[in-house]
C-alpha positions in Angstrom: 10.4 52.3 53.0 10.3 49.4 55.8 11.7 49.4 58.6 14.4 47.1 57.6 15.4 49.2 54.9 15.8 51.7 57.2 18.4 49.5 59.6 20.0 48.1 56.6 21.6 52.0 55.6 22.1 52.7 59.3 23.9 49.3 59.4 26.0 50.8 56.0 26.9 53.9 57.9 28.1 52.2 61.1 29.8 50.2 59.2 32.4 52.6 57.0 32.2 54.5 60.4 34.0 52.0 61.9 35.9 51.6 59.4 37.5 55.2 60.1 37.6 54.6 63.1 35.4 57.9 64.0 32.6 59.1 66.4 29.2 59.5 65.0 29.9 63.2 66.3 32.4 63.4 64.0 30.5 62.0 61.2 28.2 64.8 61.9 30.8 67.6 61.8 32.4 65.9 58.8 29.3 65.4 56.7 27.9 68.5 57.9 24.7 67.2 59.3 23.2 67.1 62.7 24.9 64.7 65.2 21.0 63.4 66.0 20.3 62.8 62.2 23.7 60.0 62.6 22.2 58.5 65.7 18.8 58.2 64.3 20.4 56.7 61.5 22.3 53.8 62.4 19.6 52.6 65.2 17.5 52.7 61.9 14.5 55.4 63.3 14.8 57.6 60.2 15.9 57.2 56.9 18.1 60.4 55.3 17.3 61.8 52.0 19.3 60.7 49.5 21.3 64.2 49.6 22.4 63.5 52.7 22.9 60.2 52.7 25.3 61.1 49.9 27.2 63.9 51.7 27.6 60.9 54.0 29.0 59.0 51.5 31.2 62.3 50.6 32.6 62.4 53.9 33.8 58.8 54.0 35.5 59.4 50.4 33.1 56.3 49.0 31.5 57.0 45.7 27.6 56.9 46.7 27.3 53.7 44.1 29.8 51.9 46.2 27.5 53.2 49.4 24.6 51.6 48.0 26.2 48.3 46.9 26.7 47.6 50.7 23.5 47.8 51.4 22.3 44.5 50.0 25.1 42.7 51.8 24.3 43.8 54.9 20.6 43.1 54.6 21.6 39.3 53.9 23.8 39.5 56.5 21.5 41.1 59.2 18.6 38.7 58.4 20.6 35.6 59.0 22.1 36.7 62.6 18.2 38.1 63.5 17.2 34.7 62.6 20.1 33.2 65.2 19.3 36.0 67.9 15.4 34.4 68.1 14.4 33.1 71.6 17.5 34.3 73.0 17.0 35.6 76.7 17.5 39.5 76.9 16.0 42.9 76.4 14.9 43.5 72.4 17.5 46.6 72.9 20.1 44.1 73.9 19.7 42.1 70.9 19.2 45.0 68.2 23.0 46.2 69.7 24.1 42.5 69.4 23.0 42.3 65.8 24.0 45.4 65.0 27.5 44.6 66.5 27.3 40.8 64.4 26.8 42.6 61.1 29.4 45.3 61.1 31.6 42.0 62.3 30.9 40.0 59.5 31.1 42.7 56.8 34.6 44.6 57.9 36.4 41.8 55.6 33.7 42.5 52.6 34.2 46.5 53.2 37.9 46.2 53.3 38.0 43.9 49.9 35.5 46.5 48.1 37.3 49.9 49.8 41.0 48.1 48.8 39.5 47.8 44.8 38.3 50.6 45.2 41.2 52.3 46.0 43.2 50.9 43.5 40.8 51.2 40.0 44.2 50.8 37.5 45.1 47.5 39.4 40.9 46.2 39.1 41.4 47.4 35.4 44.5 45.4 34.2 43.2 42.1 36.3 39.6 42.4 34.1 41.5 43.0 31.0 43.8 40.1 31.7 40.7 37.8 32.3 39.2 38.9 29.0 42.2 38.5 27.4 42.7 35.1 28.0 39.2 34.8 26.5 40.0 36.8 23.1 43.1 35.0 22.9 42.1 32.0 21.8 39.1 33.6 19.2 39.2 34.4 15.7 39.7 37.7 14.2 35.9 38.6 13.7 35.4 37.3 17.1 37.9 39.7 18.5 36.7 42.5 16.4 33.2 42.0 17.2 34.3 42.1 21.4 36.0 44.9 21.0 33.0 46.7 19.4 31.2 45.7 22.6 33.6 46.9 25.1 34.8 49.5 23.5 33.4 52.9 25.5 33.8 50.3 28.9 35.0 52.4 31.9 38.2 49.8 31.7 38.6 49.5 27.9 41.8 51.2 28.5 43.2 48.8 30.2 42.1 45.8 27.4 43.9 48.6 25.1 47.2 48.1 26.6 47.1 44.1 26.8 45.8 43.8 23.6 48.6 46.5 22.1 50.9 44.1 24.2 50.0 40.9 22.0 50.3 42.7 19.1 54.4 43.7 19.9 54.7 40.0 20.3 53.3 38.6 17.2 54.6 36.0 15.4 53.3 37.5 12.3 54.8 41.3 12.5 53.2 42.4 8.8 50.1 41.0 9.7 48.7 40.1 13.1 50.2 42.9 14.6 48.6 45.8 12.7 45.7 44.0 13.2 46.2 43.8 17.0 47.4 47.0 17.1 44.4 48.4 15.4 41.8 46.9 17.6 43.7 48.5 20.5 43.3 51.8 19.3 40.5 51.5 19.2 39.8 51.0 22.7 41.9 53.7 23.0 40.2 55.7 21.2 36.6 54.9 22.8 37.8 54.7 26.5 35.7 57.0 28.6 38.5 57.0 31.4 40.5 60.2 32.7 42.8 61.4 30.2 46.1 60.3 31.8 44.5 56.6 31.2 43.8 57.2 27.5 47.4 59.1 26.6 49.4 55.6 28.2 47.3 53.8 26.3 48.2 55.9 23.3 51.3 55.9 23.8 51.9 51.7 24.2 50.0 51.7 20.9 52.3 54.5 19.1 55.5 52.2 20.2 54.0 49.5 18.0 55.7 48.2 15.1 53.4 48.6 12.1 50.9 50.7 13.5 47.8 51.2 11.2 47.2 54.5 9.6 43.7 54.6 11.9 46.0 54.5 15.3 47.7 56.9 14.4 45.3 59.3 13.8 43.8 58.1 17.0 46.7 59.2 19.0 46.9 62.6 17.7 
């Protein structure tokens, strides 16, 4: 572990602390760690074990993945303003706070963006299966089928479920295209590892569907 990977996660954890707009004692009292183990954090002296690092995550409410997907950004980000901050006149101390402040600066609008999807996984979910959507449109039947094979078991099949149930009630060809449709979406429905609530509405767009296969059916029950 270098010593930038070491200021990258403190960088992470200043970051969402700001974010809540909190104390680094209250990260302590909040995670349940030592107020020193924070400090020594974010200045980037000690890495924390994962396990803690993820009760940090915990006490922020940010899945760890999400924790970790911030680190990247910040490295990119860090390097760049280091680079600016060479030759300038002032204590290394001085500069480590300046670049410390730049990068939680630059990444508040990234943060906010990833924390606001986030927050809102149904909304992320219908705008992917929209984009795909428009994709499958436009394919042939095997083409469809075979995509849905791929997807199906994605964490946002569900989602792909509903809009695909929702071209089939619109068919022009009712006897036809819309069992097929209809089919495909359960499917999905069937295969979608999301919480339960997710997989019954999707159930229950495909059991308003006019000609619903015999297989839907049985996927709904």
């Amino acid at each position: 572990m270098t010593t930038g990977d070491r200021k990258d996660v403190g960088m992470v954890v200043r970051l969402l602390r700001w974010e809540r707009g909190w104390s680094q004692a209250q990260l302590a009292d909040e995670a349940g760690i030592d107020a020193g183990s924070v400090s020594d954090c974010e200045r980037g002296l000690r890495l924390p074990s994962r396990r803690t690092l993820e009760r940090i995550a915990s006490a922020f409410e940010v899945p760890y993945p999400l924790f970790e997907q911030l680190v990247a950004p910040c490295r990119r980000v860090r390097l760049a303003i280091e680079q600016a901050f060479q030759g300038s006149v002032g204590a290394e101390a001085v500069m480590e706070k300046g670049v410390t402040d730049a990068v939680v600066e630059a990444m508040a609008p990234y943060l906010q963006e990833l924390m606001r999807l986030d927050a809102n996984p149904e909304a992320e979910a219908r705008a992917w299966a929209a984009q795909r959507w428009a994709l499958l449109a436009e394919a042939t039947a095997e083409d469809q089928a075979l995509a849905v094979e791929v997807l199906a078991g994605d964490d946002r099949s569900w989602a792909l479920a509903e809009r695909l149930q929702t071209a089939a009630n619109t068919a022009t060809d009712p006897n036809g295209e819309t069992a097929r449709l209809a089919s495909l979406a359960a499917q999905l429905a069937r295969n979608a590892p999301a919480p339960a609530r997710r997989r019954r509405a999707a159930f229950a767009v495909t059991a308003r569907a006019p000609g619903l296969p015999p297989d839907a059916a049985a996927a709904r029950r």
